[in-house]
C-alpha positions in Angstrom: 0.0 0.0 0.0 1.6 3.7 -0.6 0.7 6.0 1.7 1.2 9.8 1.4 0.6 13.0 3.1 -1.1 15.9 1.8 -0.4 19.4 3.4 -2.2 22.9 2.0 -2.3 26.4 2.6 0.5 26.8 5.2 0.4 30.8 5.2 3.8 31.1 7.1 4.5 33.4 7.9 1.6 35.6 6.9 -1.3 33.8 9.4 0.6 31.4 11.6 4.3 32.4 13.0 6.2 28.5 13.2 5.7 25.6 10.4 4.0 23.5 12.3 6.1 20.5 13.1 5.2 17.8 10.7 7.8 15.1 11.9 5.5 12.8 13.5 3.0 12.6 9.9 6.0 11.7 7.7 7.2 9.0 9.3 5.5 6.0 7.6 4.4 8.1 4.2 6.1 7.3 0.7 5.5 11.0 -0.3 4.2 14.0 0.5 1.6 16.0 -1.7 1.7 20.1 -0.4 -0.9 22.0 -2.3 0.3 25.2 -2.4 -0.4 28.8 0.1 2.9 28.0 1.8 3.9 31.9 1.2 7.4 31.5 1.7 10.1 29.2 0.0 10.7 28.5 4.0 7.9 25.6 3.8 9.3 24.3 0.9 12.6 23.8 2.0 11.2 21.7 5.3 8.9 19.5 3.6 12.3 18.3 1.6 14.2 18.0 4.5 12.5 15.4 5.0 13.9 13.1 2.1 10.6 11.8 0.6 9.6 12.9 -2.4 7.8 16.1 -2.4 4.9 16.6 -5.2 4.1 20.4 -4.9 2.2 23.3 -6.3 1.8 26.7 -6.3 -1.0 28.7 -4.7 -2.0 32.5 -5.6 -1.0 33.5 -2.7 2.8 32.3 -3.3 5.9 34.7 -3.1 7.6 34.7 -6.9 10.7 32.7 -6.3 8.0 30.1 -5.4 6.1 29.8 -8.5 9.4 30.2 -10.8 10.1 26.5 -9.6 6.8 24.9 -9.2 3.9 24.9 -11.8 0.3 25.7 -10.7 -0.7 22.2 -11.7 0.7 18.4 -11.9 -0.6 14.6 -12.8 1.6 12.3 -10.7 1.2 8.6 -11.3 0.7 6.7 -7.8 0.2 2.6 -7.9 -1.1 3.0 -11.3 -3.5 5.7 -10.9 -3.2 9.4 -12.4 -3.5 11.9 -9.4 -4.0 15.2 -10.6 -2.9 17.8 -8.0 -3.2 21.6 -8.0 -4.0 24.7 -5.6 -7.7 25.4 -7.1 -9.0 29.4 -6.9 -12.4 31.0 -6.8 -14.7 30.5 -3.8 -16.1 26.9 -3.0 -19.3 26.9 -4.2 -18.4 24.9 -7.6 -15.0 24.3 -7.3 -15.0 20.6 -7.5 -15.9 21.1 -11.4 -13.4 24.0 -11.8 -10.8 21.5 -10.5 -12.1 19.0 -12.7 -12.0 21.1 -15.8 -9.0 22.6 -14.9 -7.3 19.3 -16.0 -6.9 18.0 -20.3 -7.0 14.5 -18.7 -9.3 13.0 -16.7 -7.9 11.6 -13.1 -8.7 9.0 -11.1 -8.2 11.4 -8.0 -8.5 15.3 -7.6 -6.4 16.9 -5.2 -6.3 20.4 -4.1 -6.2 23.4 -1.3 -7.4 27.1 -1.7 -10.3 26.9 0.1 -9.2 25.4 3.7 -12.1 23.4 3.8 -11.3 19.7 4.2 -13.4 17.2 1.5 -12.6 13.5 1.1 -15.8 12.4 -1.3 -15.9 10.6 -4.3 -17.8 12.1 -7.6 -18.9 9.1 -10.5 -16.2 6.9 -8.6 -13.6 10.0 -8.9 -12.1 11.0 -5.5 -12.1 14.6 -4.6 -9.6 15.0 -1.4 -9.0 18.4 -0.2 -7.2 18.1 3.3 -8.1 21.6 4.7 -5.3 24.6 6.1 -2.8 24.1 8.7 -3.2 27.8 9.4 -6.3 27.9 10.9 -8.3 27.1 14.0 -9.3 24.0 13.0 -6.3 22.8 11.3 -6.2 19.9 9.3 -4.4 17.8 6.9 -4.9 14.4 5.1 -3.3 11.3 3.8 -4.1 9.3 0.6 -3.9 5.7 0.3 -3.4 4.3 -2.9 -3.7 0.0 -3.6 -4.9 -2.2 -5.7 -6.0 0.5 -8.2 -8.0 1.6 -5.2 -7.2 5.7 -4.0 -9.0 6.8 -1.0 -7.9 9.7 1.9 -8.6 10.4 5.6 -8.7 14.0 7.1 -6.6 14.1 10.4 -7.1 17.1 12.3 -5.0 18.8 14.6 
């Protein structure tokens, strides 16, 4: 089974004033997803100290030097599956088809951030996973499971 963690809108330092310390959630993961928001390169640069392989984003709220080395959109092929990740914009009413439409090919998974509110639901047997903001209150983040030609996620919050 693969195993990865997904992390969105970070907003350090603009809304919270430490990365929050993600050591104990990478432990078992084959990867980590991060969905864009981070708002500095700072974020970045921990998520690849931890030596997994780092599948990222940009959000629109990203600092330049951010966005010159990641694209606002990626399809990453996990177990077989194609995982298309990206940051999303516009408000959440109707974002799940902006996502959707966002992408030439269709995905057996949709993964995104921008709108800090957590959704793990599947569409016509596509799974939407959005694993929420570790800037806020009622921080969050997810992991996705991938086996068997099987993907599904769980929302862990803080």
């Amino acid at each position: 089974m693969i195993k990865i963690l997904v992390v969105s809108d970070i907003h350090y330092p603009d809304r919270i004033s430490v990365i929050p310390d993600l050591s104990a959630f990478v432990r078992d993961v084959d990867a980590i997803f991060a969905l864009g928001d981070f708002t500095s390169i700072d974020v970045l640069n921990y998520l690849n100290s931890f030596k997994k392989a780092v599948y990222a984003v940009f959000g629109n709220m990203d600092e330049l030097i951010i966005r010159e080395h990641l694209k606002d959109k990626i399809m990453v092929n996990i177990g077989g599956l194609k995982v298309c990740l990206t940051h999303g914009s516009g408000g959440p009413k109707g974002i799940e088809e902006r996502i959707r439409a966002s992408f030439e090919t269709k995905c057996d998974a949709y993964v995104f951030g921008h709108t800090h509110q957590p959704m793990n639901r599947y569409i016509d047997e596509i799974l939407l996973f959005n694993p929420g903001s570790l800037a806020i209150q009622n921080a969050s983040l997810g992991y996705l499971y991938a086996e068997d030609k099987n993907i599904w996620g769980d929302i862990v919050y803080l």
